[in-house]
C-alpha positions in Angstrom: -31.4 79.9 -7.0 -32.2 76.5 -5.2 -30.6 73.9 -5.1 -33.2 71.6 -4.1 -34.2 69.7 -7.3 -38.1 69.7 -8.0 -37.8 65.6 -7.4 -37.0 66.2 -3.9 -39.5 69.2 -3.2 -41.9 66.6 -4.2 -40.8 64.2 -1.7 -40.8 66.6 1.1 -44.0 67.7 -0.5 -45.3 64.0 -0.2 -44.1 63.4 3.2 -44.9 66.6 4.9 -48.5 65.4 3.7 -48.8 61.8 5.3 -52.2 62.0 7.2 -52.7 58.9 10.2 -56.2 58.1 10.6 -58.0 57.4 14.1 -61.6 57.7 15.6 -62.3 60.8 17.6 -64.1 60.8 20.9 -63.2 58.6 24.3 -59.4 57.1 23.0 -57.7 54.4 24.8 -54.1 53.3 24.7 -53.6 51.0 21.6 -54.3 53.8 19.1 -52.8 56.3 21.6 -49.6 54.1 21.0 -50.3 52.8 17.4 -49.7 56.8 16.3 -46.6 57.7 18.2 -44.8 54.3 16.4 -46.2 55.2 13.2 -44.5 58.2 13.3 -41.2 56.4 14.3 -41.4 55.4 10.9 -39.7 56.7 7.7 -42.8 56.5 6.0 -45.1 58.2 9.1 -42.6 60.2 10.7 -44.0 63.5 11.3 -47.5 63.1 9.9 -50.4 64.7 11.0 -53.4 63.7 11.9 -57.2 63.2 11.5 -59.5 61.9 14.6 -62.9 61.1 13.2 -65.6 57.8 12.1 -66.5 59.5 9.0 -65.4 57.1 6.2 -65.2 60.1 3.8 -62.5 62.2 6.2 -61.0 58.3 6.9 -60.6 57.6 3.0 -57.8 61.1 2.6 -55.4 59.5 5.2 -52.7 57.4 4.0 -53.1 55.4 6.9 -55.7 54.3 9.2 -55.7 52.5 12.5 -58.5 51.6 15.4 -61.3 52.4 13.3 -62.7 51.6 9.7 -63.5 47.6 10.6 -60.7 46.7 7.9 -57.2 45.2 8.3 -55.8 45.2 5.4 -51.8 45.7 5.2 -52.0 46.3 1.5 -54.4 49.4 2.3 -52.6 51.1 5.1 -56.1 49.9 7.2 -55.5 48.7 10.6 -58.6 48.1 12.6 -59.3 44.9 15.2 -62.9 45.8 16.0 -64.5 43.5 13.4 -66.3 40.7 13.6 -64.2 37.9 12.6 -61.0 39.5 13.0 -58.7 37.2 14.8 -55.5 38.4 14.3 -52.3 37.3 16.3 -48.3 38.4 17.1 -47.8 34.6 16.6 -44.1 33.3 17.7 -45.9 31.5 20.5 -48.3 34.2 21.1 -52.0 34.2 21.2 -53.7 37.2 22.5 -55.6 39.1 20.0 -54.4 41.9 18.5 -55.3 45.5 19.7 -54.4 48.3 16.8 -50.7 49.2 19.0 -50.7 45.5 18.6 -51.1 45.0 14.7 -48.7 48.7 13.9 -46.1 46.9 16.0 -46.5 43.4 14.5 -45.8 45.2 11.0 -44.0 48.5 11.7 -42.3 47.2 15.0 -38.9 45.7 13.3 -38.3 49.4 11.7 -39.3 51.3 14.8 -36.4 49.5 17.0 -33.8 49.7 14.2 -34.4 53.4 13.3 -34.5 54.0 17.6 -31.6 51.9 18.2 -29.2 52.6 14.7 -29.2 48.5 14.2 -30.0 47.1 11.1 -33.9 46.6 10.4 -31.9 42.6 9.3 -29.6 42.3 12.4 -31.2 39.5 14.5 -30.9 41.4 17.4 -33.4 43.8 16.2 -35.9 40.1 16.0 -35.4 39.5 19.4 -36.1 43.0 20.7 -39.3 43.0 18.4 -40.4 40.0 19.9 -39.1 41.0 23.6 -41.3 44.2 23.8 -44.3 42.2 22.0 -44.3 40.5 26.1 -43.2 42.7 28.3 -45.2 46.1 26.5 -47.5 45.4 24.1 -49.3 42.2 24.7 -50.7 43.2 27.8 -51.9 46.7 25.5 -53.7 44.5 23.2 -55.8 42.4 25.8 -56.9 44.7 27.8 -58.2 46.8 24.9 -60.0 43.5 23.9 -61.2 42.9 27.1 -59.0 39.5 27.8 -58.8 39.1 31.6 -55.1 38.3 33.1 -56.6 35.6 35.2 -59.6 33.3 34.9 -62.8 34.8 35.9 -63.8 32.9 39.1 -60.4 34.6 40.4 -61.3 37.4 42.2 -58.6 40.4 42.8 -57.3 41.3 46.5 -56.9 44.9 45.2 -57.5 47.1 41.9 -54.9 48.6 40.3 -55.1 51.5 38.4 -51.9 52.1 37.4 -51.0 50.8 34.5 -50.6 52.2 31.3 -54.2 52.0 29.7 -55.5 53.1 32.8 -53.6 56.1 33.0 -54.8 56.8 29.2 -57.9 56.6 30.1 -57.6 59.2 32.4 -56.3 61.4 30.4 -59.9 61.9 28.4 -61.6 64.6 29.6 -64.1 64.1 32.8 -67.9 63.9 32.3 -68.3 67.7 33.2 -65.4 69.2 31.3 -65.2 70.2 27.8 -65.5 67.4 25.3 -65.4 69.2 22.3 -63.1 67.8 19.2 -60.1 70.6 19.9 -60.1 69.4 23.5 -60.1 66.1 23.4 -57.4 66.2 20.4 -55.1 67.7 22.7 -55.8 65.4 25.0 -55.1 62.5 22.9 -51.7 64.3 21.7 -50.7 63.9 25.9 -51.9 60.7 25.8 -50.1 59.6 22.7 -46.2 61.4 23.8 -47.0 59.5 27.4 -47.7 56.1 26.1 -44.6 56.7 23.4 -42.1 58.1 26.2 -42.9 54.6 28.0 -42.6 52.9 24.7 -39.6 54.1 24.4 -38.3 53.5 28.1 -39.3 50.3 28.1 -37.0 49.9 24.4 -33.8 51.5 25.5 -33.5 49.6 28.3 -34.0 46.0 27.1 -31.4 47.5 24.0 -28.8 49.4 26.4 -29.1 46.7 28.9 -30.9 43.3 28.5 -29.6 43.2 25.3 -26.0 43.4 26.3 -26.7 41.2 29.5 -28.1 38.8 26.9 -24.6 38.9 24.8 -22.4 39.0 27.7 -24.0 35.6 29.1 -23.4 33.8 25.9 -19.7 34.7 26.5 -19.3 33.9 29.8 -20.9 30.2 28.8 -18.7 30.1 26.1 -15.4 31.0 28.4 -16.9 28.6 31.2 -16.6 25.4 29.6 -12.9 26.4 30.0 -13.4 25.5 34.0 -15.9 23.6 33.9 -16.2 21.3 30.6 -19.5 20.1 32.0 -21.3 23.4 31.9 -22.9 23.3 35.0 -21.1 26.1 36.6 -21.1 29.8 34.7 -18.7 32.3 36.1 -19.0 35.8 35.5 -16.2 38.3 35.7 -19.2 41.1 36.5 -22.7 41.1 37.8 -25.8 40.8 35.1 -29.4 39.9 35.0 -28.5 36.8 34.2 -32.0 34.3 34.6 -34.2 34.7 32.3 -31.2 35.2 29.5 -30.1 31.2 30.8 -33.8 29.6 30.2 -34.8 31.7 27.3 -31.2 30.1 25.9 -31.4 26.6 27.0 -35.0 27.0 25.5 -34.1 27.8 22.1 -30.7 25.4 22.0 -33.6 22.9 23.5 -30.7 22.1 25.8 -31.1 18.4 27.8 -32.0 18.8 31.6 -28.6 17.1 31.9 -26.6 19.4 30.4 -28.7 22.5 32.1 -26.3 24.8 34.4 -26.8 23.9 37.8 -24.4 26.9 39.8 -23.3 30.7 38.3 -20.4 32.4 40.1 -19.8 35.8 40.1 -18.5 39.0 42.3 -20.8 40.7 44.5 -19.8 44.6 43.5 -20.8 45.7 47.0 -19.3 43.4 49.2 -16.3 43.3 47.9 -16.5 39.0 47.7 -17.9 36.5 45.6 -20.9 34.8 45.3 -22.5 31.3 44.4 -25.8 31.0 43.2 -28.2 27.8 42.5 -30.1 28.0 39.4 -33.9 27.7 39.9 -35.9 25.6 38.2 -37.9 28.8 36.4 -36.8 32.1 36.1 -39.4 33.1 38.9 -39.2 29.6 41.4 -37.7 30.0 44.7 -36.9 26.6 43.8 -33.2 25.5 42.6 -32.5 22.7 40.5 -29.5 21.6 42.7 -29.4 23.9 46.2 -26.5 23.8 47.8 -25.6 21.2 50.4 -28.0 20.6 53.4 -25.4 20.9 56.0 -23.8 24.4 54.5 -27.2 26.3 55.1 -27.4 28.9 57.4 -23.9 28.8 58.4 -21.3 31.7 57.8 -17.8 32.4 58.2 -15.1 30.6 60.3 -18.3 27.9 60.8 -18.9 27.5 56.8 -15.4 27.0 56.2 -14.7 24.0 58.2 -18.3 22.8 57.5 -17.2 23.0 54.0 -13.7 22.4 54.1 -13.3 25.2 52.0 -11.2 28.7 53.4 -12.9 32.0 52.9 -16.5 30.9 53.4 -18.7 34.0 53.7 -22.4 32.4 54.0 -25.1 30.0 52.6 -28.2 31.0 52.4 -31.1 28.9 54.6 -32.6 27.3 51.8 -29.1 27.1 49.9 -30.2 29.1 46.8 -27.4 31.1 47.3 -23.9 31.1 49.1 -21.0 33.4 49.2 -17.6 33.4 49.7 -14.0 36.0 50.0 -12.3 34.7 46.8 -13.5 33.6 43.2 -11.5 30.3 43.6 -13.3 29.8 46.8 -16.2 30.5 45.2 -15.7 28.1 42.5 -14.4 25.8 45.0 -18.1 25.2 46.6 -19.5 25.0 43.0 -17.6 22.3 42.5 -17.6 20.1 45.9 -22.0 21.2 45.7 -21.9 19.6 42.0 -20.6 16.2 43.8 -22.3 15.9 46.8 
């Protein structure tokens, strides 16, 4: 006898039945994408699916994305191609939505917390949601809706067909090979686990790694007013992808430009010393907002040291950006006398 009560056949019943919804023919990457997250879902995981413009066939799916000309949360319907559609991520951002695009924007919070086990309500799971939006799916959503990365009179050194949507695209059959529905499903299933093993990449990486960076920095500014009450100098115990953690932090604490960090210290894991580092004015700027002192650049060793005043002087940089020497104190040592001169 089994002991599976009928309730729960039921549910299996009803699950095992979920049908995604999509448009057959040519596919691109935002409904490529939009299926393999649905079915990161609770709701979606393991559904099937139907590839077709017929409203009738797109009426028997519980869920229906890139096709249909409705968005409509309420009815599962998920379609940007309408006039009038002007959908956005928001939180700053203001590209229009693709279909991978609006499926992230409302299944994208459950996606990371069933992928990385953190609660769907731990803010942590916020700021990956919004963290993938811009580095993954953002640039998904405007280049299905035709939104050039730079103004129009620009015009490219070099094409690059590379990137994600382009390798999609690829994927579709050629002009002169079969193109009938069984094919080009299959195709899209390829084209659907590639754009979902990226996904998913891209995911476990900023959870396993700029996430933690993220954490760790907090810390480490945290412990530094310690040594430096002023917070212009953060020391790390280890090395971590530190720069775009500081801004994005400053950013949301709106923190004065006079209070801003101005040096970070920490070991350099290869060389066995320590290193100083000027913080740049942007996370990309070869520019720092306080470089260190003219008359320590492009000097090293013995040289640096009585240049500086300071033993164990390994090297500064030309431009001062950056400057190393044998010991943490040392290296804290030229924070410090930079900070004042």
């Amino acid at each position: 006898m089994s002991d599976i009560s009928p309730q729960t056949k039921r549910q299996k019943v009803d699950q095992a039945a979920k049908i995604i919804g999509t448009h057959n023919g040519t596919f691109h990457c935002d409904e490529a994408l939009a299926v393999f997250m649905l079915r990161q879902t609770t709701q979606y995981h393991d559904s099937g699916l139907k590839r077709s413009r017929d409203p009738a066939i797109l009426d028997t799916c519980d869920i229906v994305v890139d096709v249909g000309a409705v968005y409509d949360e309420s009815k599962q319907r998920f379609d940007h191609h309408q006039r009038g559609f002007t959908e956005v991520f928001g939180h700053g951002f203001t590209t229009k939505l693709s279909s991978a695009g609006l499926v992230f924007k409302h299944f994208g919070k459950e996606v990371i917390a069933n992928r990385t086990q953190i609660p769907v309500d731990d803010p942590k799971v916020n700021t990956l949601w919004i963290k993938m939006y811009k580095e993954f799916i953002e640039a998904l959503d405007a280049i299905d809706n035709g939104i050039s990365q730079y103004p129009e009179d620009v015009k490219p050194r070099y094409k690059n067909r590379t990137d994600l949507s382009s390798r999609v695209g690829s994927l579709n059959p050629a002009w002169n090979q079969p193109f009938d529905s069984a094919t080009v499903d299959a195709h899209f299933s390829k084209a659907s686990a590639l754009t979902g093993a990226e996904f998913l990449g891209k995911l476990d990486y900023y959870a396993n790694a700029w996430l933690p960076a993220r954490d760790l920095l907090i810390s480490s500014i945290a412990a530094s007013k310690a040594i430096d009450p002023s917070g212009k100098i953060i020391l790390f115990e280890q090395f971590l992808p530190w720069k775009e953690h500081l801004f994005e932090l400053e950013a949301e604490a709106a923190t004065p430009d006079a209070d801003k960090a101005t040096y970070v210290v920490y070991p350099d894991e290869t060389g066995g010393n320590w290193r100083i580092q000027a913080v740049p004015v942007s996370p990309e700027s070869f520019e720092s907002r306080k470089a260190l002192p003219e008359k320590w650049r492009g000097v090293r060793d013995e040289q640096l040291s009585e240049v500086s005043g300071i033993p164990g002087g390994v090297f500064v940089h030309a431009s001062g950006f950056i400057g190393g020497n044998k010991t943490k104190d040392g290296a804290m040592q030229m924070a410090r006398t930079a900070l004042e001169m």
